[in-house]
C-alpha positions as CSV (number, residue, x, y, z in Angstrom):
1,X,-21.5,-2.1,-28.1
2,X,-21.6,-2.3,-24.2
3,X,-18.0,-2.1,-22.6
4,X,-18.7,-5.1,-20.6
5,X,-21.1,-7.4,-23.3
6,X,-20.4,-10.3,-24.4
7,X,-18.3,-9.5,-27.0
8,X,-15.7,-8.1,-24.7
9,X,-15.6,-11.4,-23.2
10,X,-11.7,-12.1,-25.0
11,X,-10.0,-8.8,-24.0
12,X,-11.4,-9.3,-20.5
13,X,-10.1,-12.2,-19.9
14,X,-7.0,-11.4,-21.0
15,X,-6.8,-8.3,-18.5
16,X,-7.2,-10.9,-15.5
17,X,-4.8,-12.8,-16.9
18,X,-2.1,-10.6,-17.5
19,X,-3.1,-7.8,-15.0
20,X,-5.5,-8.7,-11.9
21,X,-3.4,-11.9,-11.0
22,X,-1.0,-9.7,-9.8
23,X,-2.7,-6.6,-8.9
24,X,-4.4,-6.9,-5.2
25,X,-5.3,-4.0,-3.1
26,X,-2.3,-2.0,-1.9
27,X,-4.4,1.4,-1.5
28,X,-3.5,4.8,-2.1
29,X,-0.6,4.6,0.6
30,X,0.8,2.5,3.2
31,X,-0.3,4.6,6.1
32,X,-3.7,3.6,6.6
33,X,-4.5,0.5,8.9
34,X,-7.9,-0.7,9.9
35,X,-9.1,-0.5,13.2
36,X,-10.1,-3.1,15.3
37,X,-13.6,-4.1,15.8
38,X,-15.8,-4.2,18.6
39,X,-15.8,-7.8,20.4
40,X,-17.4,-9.0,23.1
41,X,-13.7,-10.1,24.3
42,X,-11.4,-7.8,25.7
43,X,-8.8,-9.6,23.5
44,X,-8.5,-10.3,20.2
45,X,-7.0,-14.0,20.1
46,X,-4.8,-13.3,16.6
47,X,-2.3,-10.8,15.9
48,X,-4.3,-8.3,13.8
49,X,-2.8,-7.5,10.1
50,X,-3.4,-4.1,8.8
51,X,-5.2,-4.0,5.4
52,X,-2.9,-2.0,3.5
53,X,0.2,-4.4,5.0
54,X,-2.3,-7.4,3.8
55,X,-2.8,-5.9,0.3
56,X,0.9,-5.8,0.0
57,X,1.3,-8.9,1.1
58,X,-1.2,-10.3,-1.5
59,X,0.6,-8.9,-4.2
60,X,4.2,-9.7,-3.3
61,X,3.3,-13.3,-2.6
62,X,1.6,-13.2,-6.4
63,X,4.3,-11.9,-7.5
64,X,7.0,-15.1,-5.9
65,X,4.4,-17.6,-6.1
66,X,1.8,-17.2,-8.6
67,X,-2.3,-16.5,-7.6
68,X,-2.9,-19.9,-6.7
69,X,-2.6,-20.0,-3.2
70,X,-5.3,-21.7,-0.2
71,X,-6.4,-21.6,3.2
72,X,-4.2,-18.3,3.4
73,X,-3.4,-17.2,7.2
74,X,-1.5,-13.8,8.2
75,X,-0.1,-12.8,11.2
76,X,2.4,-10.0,12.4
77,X,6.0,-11.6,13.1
78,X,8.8,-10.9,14.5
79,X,10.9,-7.5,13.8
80,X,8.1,-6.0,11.8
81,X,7.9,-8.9,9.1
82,X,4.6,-10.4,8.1
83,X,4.1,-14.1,8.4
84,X,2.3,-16.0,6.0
85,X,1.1,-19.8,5.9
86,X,-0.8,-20.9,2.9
87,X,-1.2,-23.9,0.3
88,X,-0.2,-23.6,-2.7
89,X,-1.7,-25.7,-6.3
90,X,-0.4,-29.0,-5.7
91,X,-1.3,-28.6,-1.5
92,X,1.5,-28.3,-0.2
93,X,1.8,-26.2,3.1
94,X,4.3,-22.8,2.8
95,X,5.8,-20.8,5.5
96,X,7.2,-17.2,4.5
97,X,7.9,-14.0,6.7
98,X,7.6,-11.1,4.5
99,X,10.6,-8.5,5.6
100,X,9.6,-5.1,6.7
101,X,10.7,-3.4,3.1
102,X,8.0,-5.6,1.9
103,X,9.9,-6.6,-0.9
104,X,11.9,-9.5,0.1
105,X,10.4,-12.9,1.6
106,X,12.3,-15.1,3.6
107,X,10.7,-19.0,3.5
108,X,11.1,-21.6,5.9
109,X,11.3,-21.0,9.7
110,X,12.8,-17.8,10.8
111,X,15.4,-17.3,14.1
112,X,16.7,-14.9,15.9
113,X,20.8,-14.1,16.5
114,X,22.2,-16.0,19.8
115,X,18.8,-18.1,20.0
116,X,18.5,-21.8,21.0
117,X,16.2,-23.8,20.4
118,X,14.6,-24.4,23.7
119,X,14.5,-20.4,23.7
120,X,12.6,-20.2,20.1
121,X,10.3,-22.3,21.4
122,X,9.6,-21.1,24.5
123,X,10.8,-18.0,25.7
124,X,10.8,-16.1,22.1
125,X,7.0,-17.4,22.0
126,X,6.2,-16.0,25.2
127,X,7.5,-12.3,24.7
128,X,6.4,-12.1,20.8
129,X,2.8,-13.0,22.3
130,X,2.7,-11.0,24.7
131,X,3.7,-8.1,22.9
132,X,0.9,-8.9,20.4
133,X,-1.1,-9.2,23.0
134,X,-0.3,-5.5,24.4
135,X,-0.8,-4.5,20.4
136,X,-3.7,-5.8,20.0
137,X,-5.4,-4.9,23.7
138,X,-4.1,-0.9,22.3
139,X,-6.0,-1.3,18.9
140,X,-9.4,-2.4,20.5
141,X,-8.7,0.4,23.3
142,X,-8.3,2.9,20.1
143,X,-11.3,1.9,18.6
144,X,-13.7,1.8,22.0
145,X,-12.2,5.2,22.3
146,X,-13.2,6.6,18.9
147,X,-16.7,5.2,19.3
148,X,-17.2,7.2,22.5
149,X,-16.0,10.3,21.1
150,X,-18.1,9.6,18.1
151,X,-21.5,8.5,20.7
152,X,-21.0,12.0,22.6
153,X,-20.4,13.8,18.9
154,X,-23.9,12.3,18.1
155,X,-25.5,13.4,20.8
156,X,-24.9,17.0,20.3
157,X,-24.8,18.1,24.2
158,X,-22.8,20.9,23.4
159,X,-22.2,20.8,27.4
160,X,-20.8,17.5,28.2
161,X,-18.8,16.6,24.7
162,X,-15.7,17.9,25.6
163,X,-15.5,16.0,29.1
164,X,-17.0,12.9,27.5
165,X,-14.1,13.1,24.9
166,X,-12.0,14.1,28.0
167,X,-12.9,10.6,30.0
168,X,-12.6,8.6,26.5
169,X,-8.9,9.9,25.8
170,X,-8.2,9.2,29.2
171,X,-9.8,6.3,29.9
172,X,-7.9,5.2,27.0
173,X,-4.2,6.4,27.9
174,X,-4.8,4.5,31.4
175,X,-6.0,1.3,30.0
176,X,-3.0,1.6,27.4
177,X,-0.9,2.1,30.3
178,X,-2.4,-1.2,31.9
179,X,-1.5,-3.1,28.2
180,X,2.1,-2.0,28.7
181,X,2.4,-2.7,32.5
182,X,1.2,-6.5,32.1
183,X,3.2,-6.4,28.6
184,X,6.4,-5.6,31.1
185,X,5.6,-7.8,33.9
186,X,4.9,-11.0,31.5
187,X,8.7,-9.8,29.8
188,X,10.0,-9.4,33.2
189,X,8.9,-13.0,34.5
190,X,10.1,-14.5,31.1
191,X,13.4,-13.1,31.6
192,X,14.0,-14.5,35.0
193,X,13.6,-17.8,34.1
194,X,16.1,-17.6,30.7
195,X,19.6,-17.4,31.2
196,X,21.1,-15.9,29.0
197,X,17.2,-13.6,27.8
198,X,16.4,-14.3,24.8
199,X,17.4,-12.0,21.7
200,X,15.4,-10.8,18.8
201,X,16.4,-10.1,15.6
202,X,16.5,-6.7,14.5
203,X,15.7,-5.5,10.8
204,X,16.2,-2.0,9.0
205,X,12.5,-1.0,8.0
206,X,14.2,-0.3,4.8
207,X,17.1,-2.8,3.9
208,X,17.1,-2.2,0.0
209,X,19.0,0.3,-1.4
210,X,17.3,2.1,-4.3
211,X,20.0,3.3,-7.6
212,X,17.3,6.4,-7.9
213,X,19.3,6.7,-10.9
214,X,19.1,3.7,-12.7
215,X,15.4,3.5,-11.7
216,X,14.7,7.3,-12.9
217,X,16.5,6.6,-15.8
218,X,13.6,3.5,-16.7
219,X,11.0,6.2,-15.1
220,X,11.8,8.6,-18.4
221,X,12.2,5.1,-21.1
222,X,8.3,4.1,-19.2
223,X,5.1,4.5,-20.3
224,X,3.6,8.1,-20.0
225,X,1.2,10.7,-21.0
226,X,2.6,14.0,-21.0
227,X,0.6,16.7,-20.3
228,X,2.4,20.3,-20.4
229,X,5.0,22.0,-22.2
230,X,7.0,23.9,-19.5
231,X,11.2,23.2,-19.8
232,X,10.9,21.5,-16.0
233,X,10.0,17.5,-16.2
234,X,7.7,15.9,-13.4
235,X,6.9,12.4,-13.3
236,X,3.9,11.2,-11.5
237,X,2.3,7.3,-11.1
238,X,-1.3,7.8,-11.0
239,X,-4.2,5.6,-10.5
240,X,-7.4,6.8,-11.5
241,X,-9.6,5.7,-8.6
242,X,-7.0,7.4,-6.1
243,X,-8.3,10.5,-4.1
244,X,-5.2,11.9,-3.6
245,X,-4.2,11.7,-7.3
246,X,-7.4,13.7,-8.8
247,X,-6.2,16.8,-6.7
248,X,-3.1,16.1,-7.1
249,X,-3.6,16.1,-11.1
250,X,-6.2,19.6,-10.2
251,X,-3.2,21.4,-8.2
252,X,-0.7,20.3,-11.3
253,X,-3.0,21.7,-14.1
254,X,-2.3,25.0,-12.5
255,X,1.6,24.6,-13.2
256,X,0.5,23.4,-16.9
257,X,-1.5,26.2,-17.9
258,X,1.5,28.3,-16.9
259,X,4.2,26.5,-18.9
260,X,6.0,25.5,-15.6
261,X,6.3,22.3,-15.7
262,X,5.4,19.3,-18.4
263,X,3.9,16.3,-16.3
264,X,4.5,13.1,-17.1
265,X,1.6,10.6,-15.7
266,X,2.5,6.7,-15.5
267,X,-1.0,4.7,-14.8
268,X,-0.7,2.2,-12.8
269,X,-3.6,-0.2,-11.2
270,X,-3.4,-0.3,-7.5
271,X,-7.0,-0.4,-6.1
272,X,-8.5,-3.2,-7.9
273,X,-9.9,-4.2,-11.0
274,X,-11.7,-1.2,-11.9
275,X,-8.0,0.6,-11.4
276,X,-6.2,-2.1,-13.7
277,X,-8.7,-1.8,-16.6
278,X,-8.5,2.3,-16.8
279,X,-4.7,2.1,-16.4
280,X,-4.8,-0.1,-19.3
281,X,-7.2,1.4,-21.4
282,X,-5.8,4.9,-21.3
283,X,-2.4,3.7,-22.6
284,X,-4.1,1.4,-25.6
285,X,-3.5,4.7,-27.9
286,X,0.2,5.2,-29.7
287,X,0.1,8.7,-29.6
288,X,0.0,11.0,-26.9
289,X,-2.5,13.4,-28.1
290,X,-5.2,10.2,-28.3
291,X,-4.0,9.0,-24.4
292,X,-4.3,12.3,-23.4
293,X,-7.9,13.0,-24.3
294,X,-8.7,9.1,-23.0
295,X,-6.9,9.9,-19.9
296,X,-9.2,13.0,-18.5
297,X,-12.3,11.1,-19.8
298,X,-11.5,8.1,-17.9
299,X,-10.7,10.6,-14.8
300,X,-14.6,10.4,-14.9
301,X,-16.9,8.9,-12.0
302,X,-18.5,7.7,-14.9
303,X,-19.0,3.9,-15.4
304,X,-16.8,2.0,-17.9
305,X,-19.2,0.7,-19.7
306,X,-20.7,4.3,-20.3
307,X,-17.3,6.0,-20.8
308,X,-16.5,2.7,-23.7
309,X,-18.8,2.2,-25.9
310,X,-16.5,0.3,-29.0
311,X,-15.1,-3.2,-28.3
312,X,-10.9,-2.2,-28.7
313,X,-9.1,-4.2,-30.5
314,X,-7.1,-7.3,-28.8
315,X,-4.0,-6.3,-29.9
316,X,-4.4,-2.4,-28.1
317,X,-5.5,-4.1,-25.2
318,X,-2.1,-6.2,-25.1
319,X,-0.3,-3.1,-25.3
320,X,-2.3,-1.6,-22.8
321,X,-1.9,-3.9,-20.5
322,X,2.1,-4.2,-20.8
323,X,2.5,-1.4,-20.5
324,X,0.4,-0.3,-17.0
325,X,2.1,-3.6,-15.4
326,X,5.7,-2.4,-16.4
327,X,4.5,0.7,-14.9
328,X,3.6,-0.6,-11.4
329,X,7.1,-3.0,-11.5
330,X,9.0,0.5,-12.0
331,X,7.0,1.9,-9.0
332,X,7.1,-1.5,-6.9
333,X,11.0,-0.9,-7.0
334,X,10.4,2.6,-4.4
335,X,10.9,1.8,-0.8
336,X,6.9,3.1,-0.1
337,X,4.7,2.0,-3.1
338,X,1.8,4.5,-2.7
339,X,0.4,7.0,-5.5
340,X,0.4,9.4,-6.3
341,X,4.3,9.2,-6.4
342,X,6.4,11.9,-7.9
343,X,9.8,11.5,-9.4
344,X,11.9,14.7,-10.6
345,X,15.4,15.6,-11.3
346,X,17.3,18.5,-8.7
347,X,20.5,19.9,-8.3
348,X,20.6,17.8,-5.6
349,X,20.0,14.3,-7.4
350,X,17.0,12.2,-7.9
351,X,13.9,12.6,-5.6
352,X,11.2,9.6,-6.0
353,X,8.6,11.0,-3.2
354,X,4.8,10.8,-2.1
355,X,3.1,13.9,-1.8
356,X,-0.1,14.6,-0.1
357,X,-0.6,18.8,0.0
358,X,-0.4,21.7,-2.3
359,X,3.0,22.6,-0.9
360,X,4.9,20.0,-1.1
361,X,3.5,19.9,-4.8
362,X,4.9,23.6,-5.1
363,X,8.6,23.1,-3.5
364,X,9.0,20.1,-5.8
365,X,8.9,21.9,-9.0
366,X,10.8,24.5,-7.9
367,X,13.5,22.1,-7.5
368,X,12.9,21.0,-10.6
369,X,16.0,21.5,-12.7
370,X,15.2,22.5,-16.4
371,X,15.5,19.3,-19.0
């Protein structure tokens, strides 16, 4: 029986209720941001929100609210918070800036210390616009920079690529330099006509304090297939459409097969739908041997529907799918959600960390203290 026939129809439907309500593209890590595209205007009229800060968004707004939300708009506000207007189910209109550890929301309208009115309206507007302005004017020079590097690169004059990438770096640091100057003059002019200038609030890019403890301490009672026997315990969340978690699961099988370490995996759904159903499928089994062997064969490239050929039963699928959303909840608590993310016990305390290279992968366990 086909993985996605009609007879599935039940446990499907279940998975987007339970699961893909609350599970919206947040990508691999938080580091990645889109570029801007190419316009006919030199300026892009809107603040530009990167897609990985939107994904997050997305879900953390699920999360408060519930998926029912219209005519969503998101802009960059003030101190690296994330404004967000939208409708909810019953129409009426919300206001929230999402703080920059993009895990709390603040609703309503949000001020600044020492700022009156007439200066929230006017002055504060001026400078946060023209900063975005400068922003967005560097974004579009990135990206006109990158697409004359990438025009000379397609060319293949051997001869004149290095001074056409010379002119496009530094055609872009000068008309970055021109973003700053008007950026300064505009914050200059503002300024003279305020008395006092107006202030603007400053956040931490961080303001939750993490108990690594208490949360490694739910991290060992979670959700896991263990993979290893070695007497040193690594914890990893894992998504099984993430790049950078199918090496990292290649460089760990090398610590395995040498009884170094026993790794723990915690599936979790990050990148979509495709993500939530294989988290939740390979922790259906009861035993670890069974999730395991489901694990590596959804690791596949393989379609679902060629990798599952037997309807599972609604009740595995409920325990499934608790049990890959109590994962991401334990990995939404870490300041930088991103996978894959490791979590291991030192003589130093508890590190919860994202990796991205072989070495970093290697200095971890041999921190590791023994279990």
């Amino acid at each position: 029986m086909n993985f996605i026939g009609t007879n599935t129809i039940y446990w499907k439907i279940l998975i987007s209720v339970n699961i893909l309500s609350i599970l919206f593209l947040i990508g691999c890590t938080e580091n990645e941001k889109t570029e801007a595209s190419d316009s006919d205007s030199p300026m892009v009229k809107e603040p530009l929100i990167g897609l990985i800060d939107k994904q997050e968004a997305d879900l953390l707004l699920t999360f408060y609210y519930g998926a029912n939300r219209n005519n969503v708009l998101y802009k960059y506000g003030p101190s690296g918070t994330i404004k967000v207007e939208f409708s909810n189910s019953n129409g009426e209109e919300r206001t929230v800036y999402i703080l920059p550890d993009r895990k709390n929301i603040v609703e309503g309208i949000m001020y600044s210390p020492d700022m009156k009115p007439d200066q929230i309206t006017l002055s504060h507007s001026k400078i946060a616009l023209s900063r975005a302005e400068m922003n967005d004017r560097r974004l579009v020079n990135k990206a006109q920079m990158r697409r004359k590097i990438s025009s000379a690169i397609l060319n293949n004059n051997k001869r004149s690529i290095k001074s056409e990438v010379t002119n496009a770096v530094n055609q872009r640091i000068a008309a970055d330099s021109n973003a700053l100057a008007t950026h300064n003059t505009n914050l200059a002019k503002t300024i003279s006509e305020t008395n006092p200038p107006p202030q603007t609030a400053s956040l931490p890019r961080n303001n939750t304090v993490i108990d690594k403890d208490a949360l490694y301490e739910d991290i060992e009672a979670a959700n896991w297939i263990s993979e290893g026997s070695g007497k040193k315990v690594l914890y990893v969340f894992f998504d099984f459409r993430c790049k950078g978690c199918l090496e990292a699961h290649k460089e760990l099988s090398k610590y395995i097969a040498s009884n170094e370490v026993e790794v723990r995996y915690l599936p979790v759904g990050m990148l979509g739908k495709e993500s939530a159903y294989r988290a939740t499928l390979s922790l259906m089994p009861t035993d670890n041997i069974h999730k395991l062997k489901l694990m590596k064969k959804l690791m596949s490239k393989q379609k679902l529907k060629e990798l599952i050929t037997k309807k599972p039963l609604l009740s595995d699928v409920e325990r499934g799918s608790r049990a890959s959303v109590h994962n991401l909840s334990l990995l939404l608590k870490n300041q930088r959600v991103g996978t894959p993310t490791f979590a291991f016990k030192t003589e130093n305390g508890i590190k919860i960390k994202l990796f991205s290279s072989e070495r970093e992968i290697a200095n971890a366990i041999n921190e590791i203290v023994d279990s």
